[in-house]
C-alpha positions as CSV (number, residue, x, y, z in Angstrom):
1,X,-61.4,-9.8,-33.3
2,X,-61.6,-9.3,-29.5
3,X,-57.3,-8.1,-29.7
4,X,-58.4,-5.6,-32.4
5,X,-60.8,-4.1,-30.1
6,X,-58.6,-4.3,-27.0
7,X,-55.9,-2.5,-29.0
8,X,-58.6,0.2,-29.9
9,X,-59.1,0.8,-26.8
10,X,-55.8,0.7,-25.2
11,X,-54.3,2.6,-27.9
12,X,-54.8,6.4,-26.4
13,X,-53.5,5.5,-23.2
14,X,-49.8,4.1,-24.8
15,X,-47.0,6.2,-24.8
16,X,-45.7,7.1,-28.6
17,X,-42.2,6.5,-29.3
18,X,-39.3,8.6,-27.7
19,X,-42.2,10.2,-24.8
20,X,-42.0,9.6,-21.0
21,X,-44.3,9.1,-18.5
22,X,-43.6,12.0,-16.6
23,X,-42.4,14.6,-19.2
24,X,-41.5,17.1,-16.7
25,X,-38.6,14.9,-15.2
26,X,-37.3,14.3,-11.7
27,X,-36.3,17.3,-10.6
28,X,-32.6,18.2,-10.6
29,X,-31.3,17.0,-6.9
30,X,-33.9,15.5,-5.8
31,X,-32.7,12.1,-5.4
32,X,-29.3,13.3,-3.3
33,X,-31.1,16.2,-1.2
34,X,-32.0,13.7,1.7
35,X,-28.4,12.1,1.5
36,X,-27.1,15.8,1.6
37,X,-29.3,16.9,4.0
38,X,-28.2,14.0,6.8
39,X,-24.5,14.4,6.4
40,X,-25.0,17.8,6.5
41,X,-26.9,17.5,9.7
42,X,-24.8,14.3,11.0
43,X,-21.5,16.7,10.5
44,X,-22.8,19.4,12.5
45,X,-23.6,16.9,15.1
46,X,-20.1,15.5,15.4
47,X,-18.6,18.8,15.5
48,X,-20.4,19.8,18.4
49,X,-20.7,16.3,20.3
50,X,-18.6,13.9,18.3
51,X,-15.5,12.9,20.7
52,X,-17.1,13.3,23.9
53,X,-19.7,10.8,22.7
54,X,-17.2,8.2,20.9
55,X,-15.2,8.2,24.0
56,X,-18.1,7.5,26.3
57,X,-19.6,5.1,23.9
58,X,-15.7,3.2,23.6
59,X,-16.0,3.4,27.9
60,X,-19.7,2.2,28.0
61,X,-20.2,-0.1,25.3
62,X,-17.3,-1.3,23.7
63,X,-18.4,-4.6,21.3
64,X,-20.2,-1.4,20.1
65,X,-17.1,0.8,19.8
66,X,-15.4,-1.7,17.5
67,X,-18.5,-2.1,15.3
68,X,-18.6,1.6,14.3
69,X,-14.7,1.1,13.7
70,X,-15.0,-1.6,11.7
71,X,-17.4,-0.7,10.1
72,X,-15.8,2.8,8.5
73,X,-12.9,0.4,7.7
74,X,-12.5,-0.9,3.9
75,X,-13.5,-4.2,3.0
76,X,-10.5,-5.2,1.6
77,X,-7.2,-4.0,2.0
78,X,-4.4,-4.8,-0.4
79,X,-1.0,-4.1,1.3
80,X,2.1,-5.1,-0.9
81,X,6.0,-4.3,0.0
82,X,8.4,-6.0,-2.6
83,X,11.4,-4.8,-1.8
84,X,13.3,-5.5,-5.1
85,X,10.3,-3.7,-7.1
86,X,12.4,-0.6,-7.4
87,X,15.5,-2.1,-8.6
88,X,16.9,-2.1,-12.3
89,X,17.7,-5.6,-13.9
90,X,21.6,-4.2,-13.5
91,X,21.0,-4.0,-9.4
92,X,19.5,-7.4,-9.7
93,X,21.8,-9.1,-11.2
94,X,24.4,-7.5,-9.3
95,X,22.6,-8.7,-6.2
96,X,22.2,-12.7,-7.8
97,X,26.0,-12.2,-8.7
98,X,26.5,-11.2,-5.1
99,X,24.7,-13.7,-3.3
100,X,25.5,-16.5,-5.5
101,X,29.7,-15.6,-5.0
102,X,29.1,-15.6,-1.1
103,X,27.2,-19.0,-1.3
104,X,29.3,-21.0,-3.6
105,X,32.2,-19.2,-1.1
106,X,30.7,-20.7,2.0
107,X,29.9,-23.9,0.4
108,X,33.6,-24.0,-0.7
109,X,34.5,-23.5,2.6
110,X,32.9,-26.0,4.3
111,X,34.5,-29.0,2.3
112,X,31.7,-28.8,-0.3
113,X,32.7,-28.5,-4.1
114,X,34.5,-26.3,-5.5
115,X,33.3,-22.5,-6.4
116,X,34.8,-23.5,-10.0
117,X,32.8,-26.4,-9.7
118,X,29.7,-25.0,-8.3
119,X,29.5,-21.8,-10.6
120,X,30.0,-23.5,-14.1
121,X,26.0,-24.6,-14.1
122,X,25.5,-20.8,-12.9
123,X,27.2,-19.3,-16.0
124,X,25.1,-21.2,-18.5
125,X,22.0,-19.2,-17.0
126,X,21.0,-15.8,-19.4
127,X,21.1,-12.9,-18.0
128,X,18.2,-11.2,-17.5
129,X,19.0,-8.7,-20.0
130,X,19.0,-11.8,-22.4
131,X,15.9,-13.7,-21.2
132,X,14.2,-10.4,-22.1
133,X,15.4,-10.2,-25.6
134,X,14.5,-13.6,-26.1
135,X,10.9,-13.4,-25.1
């Protein structure tokens, strides 16, 4: 009985479906016009005082110099160089081919076994042209 009532009387005050509390909105900008407004204001600022005071401040205070670098740096930074990422399978094989003759050479050289030897394992590899028509 005493949720009837309090639903009663809660009732006018409840939203119906699909209505806001503010119908009217947020209006449009207002959330970024403070952001915009500073880097406006920070821009001008640099342009007018920016290197003379990053120099003094890199002369004066330093630990703080390398904060304010450090601090416009990325978080992470994902630096890759592959040098055999350009090359076609032909180039790399070419390359294995290459490699693998001046080895098995030196090896034969230096009393080791034979090229002949050392290269029939070598030949019962696929090629790479191969391995990818079998997977």
């Amino acid at each position: 009985m005493a949720e009837k009532n309090r639903d009663k009387a809660i009732k006018p005050f409840r939203w119906n479906k699909g209505q806001s509390g503010n119908p009217k909105g947020r209006p449009m900008g207002a959330r970024t016009k403070l952001a915009e407004e500073f880097l406006d204001a920070l821009y001008d600022d640099w342009q007018t005082h920016g290197a003379d005071v990053l120099a003094e401040c890199r002369e004066t205070k330093p630990v703080d110099y390398i904060r304010i670098v450090t601090g416009l740096l990325p978080k992470e930074v994902s630096v890759s160089f592959d040098p055999l990422e350009d090359l076609s399978d032909e180039d790399l094989e070419r390359r294995i081919r290459l490699l693998t003759t001046e080895v098995l050479g030196t090896s034969a050289s230096l009393g080791g076994e034979s090229a002949s030897q050392a290269r029939e394992p070598l030949a019962q590899l696929p090629s790479i042209q191969k391995a990818k028509e079998l997977s």
